[in-house]
C-alpha positions in Angstrom: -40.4 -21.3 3.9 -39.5 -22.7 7.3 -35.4 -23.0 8.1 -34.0 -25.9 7.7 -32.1 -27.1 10.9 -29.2 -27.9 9.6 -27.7 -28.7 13.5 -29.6 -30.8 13.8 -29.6 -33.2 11.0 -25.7 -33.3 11.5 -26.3 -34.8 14.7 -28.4 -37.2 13.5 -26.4 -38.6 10.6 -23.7 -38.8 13.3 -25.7 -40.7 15.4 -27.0 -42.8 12.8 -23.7 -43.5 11.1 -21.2 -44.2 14.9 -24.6 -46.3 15.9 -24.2 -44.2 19.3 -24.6 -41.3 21.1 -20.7 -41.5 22.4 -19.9 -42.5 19.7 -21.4 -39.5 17.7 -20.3 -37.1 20.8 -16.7 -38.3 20.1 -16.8 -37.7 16.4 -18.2 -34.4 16.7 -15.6 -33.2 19.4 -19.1 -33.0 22.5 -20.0 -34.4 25.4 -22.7 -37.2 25.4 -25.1 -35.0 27.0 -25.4 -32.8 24.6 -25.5 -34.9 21.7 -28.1 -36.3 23.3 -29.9 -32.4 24.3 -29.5 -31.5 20.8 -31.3 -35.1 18.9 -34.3 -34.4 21.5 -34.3 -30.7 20.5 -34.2 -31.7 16.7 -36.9 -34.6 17.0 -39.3 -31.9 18.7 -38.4 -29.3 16.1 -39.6 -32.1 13.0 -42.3 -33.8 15.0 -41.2 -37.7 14.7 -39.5 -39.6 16.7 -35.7 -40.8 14.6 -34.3 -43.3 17.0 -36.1 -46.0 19.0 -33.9 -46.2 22.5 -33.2 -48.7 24.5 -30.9 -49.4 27.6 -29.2 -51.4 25.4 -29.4 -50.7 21.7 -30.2 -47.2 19.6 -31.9 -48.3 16.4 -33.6 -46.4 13.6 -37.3 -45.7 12.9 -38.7 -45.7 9.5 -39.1 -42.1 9.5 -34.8 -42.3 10.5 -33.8 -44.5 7.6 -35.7 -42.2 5.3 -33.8 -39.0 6.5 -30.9 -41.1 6.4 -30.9 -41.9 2.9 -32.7 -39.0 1.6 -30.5 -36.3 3.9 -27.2 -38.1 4.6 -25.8 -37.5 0.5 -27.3 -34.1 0.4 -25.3 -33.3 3.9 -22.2 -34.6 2.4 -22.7 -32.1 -0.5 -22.9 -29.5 1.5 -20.2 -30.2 3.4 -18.2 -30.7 0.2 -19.5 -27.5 -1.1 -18.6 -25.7 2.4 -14.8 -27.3 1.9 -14.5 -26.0 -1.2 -15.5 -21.9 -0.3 -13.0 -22.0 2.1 -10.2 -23.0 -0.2 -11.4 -20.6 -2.8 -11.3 -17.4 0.3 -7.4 -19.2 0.8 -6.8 -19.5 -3.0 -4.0 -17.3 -4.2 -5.3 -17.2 -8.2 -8.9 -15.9 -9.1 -10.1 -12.1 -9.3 -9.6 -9.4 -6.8 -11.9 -6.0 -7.9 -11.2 -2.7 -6.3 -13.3 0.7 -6.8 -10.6 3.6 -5.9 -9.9 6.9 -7.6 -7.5 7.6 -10.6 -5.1 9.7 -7.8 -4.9 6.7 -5.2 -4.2 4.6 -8.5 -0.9 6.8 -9.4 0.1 7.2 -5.6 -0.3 4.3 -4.2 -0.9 1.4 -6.7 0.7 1.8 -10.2 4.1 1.8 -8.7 3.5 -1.5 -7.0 1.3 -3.4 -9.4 4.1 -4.9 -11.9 6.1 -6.3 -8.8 2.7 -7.5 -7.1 1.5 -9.7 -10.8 5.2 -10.9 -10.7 5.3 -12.2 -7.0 1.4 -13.6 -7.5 0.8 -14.2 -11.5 -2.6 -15.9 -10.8 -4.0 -13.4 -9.4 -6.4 -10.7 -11.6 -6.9 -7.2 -10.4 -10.0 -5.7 -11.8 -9.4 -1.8 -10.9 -12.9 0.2 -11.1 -12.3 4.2 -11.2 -14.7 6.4 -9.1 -14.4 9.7 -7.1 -17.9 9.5 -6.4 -18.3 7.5 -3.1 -19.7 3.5 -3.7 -21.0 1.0 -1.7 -18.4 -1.9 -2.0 -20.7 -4.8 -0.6 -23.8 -3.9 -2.8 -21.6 -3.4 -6.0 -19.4 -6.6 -5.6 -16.0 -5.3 -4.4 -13.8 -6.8 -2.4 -12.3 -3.1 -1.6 -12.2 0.3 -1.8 -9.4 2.8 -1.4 -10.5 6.6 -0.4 -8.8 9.5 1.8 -9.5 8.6 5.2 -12.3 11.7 5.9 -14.1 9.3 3.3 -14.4 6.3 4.6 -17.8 4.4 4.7 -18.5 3.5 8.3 -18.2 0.1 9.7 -15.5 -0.8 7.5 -11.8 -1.6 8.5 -9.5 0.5 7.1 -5.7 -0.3 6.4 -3.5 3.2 5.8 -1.6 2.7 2.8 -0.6 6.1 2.2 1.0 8.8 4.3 -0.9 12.1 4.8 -1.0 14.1 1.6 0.4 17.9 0.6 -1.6 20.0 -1.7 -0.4 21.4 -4.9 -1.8 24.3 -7.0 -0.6 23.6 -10.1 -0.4 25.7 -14.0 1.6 25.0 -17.3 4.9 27.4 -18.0 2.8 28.5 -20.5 0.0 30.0 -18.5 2.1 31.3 -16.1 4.0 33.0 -19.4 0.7 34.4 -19.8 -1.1 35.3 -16.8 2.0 35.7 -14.0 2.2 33.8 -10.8 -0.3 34.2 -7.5 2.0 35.6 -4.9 -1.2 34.7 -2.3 -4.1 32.7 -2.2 -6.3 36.2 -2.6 -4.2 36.7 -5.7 -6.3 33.4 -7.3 -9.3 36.3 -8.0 -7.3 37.4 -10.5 -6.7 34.0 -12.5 -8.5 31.2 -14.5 -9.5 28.7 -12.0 -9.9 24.8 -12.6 -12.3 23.7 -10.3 -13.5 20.3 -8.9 -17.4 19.2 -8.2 -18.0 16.3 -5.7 -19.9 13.6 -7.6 -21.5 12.7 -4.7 -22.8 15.9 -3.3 -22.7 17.9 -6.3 -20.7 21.4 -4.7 -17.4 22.6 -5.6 -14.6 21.3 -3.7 -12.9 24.5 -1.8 -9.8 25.6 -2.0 -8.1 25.5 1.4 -4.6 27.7 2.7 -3.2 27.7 5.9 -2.3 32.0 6.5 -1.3 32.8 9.4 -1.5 29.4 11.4 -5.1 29.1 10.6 -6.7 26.9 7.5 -8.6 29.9 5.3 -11.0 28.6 2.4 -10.9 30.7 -0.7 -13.3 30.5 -3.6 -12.0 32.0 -6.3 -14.7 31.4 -10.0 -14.0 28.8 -12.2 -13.1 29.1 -15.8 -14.0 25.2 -16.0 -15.2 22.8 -13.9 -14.8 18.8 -13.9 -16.0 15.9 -11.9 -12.9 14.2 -12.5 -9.6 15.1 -10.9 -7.3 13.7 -13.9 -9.6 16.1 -15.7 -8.4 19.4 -14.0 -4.6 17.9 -13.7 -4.4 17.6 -17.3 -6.9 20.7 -17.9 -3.8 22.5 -16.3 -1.2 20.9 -18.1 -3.1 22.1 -21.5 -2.9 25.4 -20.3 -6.2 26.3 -19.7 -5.8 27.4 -15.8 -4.5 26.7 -12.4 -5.6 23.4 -10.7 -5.7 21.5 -7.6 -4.4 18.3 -7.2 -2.1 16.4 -4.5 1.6 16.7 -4.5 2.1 12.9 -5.4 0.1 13.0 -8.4 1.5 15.7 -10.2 5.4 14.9 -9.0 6.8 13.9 -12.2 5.1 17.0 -14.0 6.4 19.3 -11.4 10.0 17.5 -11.8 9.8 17.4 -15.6 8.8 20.9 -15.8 5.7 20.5 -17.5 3.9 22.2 -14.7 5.1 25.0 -12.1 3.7 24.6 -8.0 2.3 27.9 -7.0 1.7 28.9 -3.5 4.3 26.4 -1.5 3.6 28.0 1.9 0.3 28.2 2.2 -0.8 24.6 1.3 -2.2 22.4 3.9 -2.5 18.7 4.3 -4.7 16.1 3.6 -5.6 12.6 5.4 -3.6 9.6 3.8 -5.4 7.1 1.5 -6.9 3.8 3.0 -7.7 0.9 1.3 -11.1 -0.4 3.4 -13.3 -3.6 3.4 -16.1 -5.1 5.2 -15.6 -7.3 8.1 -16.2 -10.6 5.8 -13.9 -10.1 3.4 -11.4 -10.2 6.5 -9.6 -13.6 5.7 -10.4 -13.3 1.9 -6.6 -14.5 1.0 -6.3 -12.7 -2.5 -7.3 -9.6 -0.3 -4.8 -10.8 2.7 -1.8 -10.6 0.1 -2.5 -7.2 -1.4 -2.7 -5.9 1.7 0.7 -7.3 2.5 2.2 -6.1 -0.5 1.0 -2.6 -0.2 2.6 -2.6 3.0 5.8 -3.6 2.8 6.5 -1.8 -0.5 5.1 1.2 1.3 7.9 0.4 4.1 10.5 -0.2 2.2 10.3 3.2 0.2 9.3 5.4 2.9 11.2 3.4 6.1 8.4 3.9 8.0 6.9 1.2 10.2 4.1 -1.2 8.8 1.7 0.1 10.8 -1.9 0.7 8.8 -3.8 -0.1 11.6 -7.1 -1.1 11.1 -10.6 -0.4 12.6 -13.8 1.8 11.8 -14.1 4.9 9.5 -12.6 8.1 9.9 -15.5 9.9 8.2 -19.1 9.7 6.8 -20.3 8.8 3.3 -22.6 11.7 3.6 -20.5 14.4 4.2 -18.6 16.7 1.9 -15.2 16.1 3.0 -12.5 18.0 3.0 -11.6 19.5 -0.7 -9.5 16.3 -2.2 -12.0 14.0 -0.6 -12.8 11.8 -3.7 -9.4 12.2 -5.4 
């Protein structure tokens, strides 16, 4: 199917409708000379002749009046069609859908989400869980959040997080049980709860920093999940000791319902990032979360809003570092 040159034929309705090629140049913000380029260039593209010119007058041809009246309503549907997508990207109502994982959601989003319906009502956000990593364009999401050593490439990437502290994690109960790790070797010696990438399908490791260097330890697994809720409340039920980040498992730790083991050995992780592709850019329901992650992110931290934005800090192919997908 050939393209249709739609340059062109808004040129020639201009033309056509100011009964001049100033006149059309002046409506269309051009100079005369390349209104006048451009009609040639169309003319030749279609094969017929529009206008018939001369010094004094610029009328129609047949084949002209029939564009005209076949083209001119269909151009102004368009137009009206173009009008309206560009107040639906400004709109402030309508549906914003997200693919993050369950841990981003606690960190970063659930304490915000009340006060972010309140200040925009109109506005529906359609959450889609997944530690497995997803192609936001081909699955119809406006974003993703990820840690920032899993961020698709291409994308820009708005921090929303700051870097993350590891926590090893096991019910009062267990501990009752089993006794406390005193060092990471001392894992060996316990009931691990492990975590599988979705993606890649291998075991996250288990990562300490001994002796000013980051040492990966791999104790066995008395259960394994592909979901890191799974293994945070695998370890609250007492089954074994789990990995999960610090911010997720705060209120446990505080309300006792689970003990951190191994305090000076943990390392950190890269922050979360919420990410997009570049034409979602001045997508206005996306503009506002943005802006409300943000500055609730500044006002509880007192950090600057600086999230930055650019390309990805990592590969979709690779592994990651151990709480990659969480």
């Amino acid at each position: 199917m050939r393209r249709v040159p739609l340059g062109g034929i808004e040129i020639f309705l201009a033309i056509a409708r100011e009964g001049s090629l100033r006149g059309a140049a002046r409506s269309l913000g051009l100079g005369a000379s390349a209104v006048s380029h451009q009609l040639k260039a169309f003319e030749q593209q279609i094969g017929v002749e529009l206008f018939q010119r001369t010094t004094r007058s610029l009328n129609l041809t047949r084949a002209g009046r029939v564009l005209v009246e076949a083209a001119g309503p269909a151009f102004s549907d368009l137009a009206g069609a173009i009008e309206t997508a560009r107040g639906a990207g400004r709109a402030r109502s309508g549906m914003l859908r997200l693919t993050l994982p369950w841990s981003a959601y606690k960190i970063a989003i659930a304490p915000i989400i009340a006060d972010f319906h309140a200040a925009y009502p109109d506005v529906q956000v359609e959450l889609s869980f997944d530690e497995a990593l997803v192609d936001v364009v081909k699955e119809g999401f406006h974003a993703g959040i990820r840690l920032g050593d899993r961020l698709a490439p291409g994308m820009i990437a708005k921090r929303i997080t700051p870097p993350l502290i590891a926590a090893y994690t096991a019910s009062p109960r267990y501990l009752e049980t089993h006794g406390r790790p005193a060092v990471p070797a001392s894992l060996f010696g316990h009931q691990c709860v492990r975590y599988r990438f979705i993606s890649t399908n291998r075991i996250a490791d288990w990562q300490f920093r001994i002796g000013g260097e980051v040492v990966t330890v791999d104790p066995p697994a008395c259960l394994i999940f592909d979901s890191f809720r799974s293994v945070v409340q695998a370890a609250l039920d007492g089954h074994g000791i789990g990995w999960s980040l610090r911010a997720v498992v705060e209120d446990e730790i505080a309300a006792g319902t689970l003990e951190a083991l191994l305090e000076p050995y943990v390392i950190e992780h890269p922050p979360f990032y919420l990410y997009y592709p570049e034409q979602n850019r001045r997508l206005e329901l996306l503009r506002l979360f943005i802006g409300f992650l943000g500055a609730s992110r500044k006002a509880h931290s007192g950090e600057p809003d600086s999230t930055g934005s650019g390309g990805s800090a990592g590969s979709t192919g690779s592994a990651g570092s151990m709480g990659s997908s969480g």
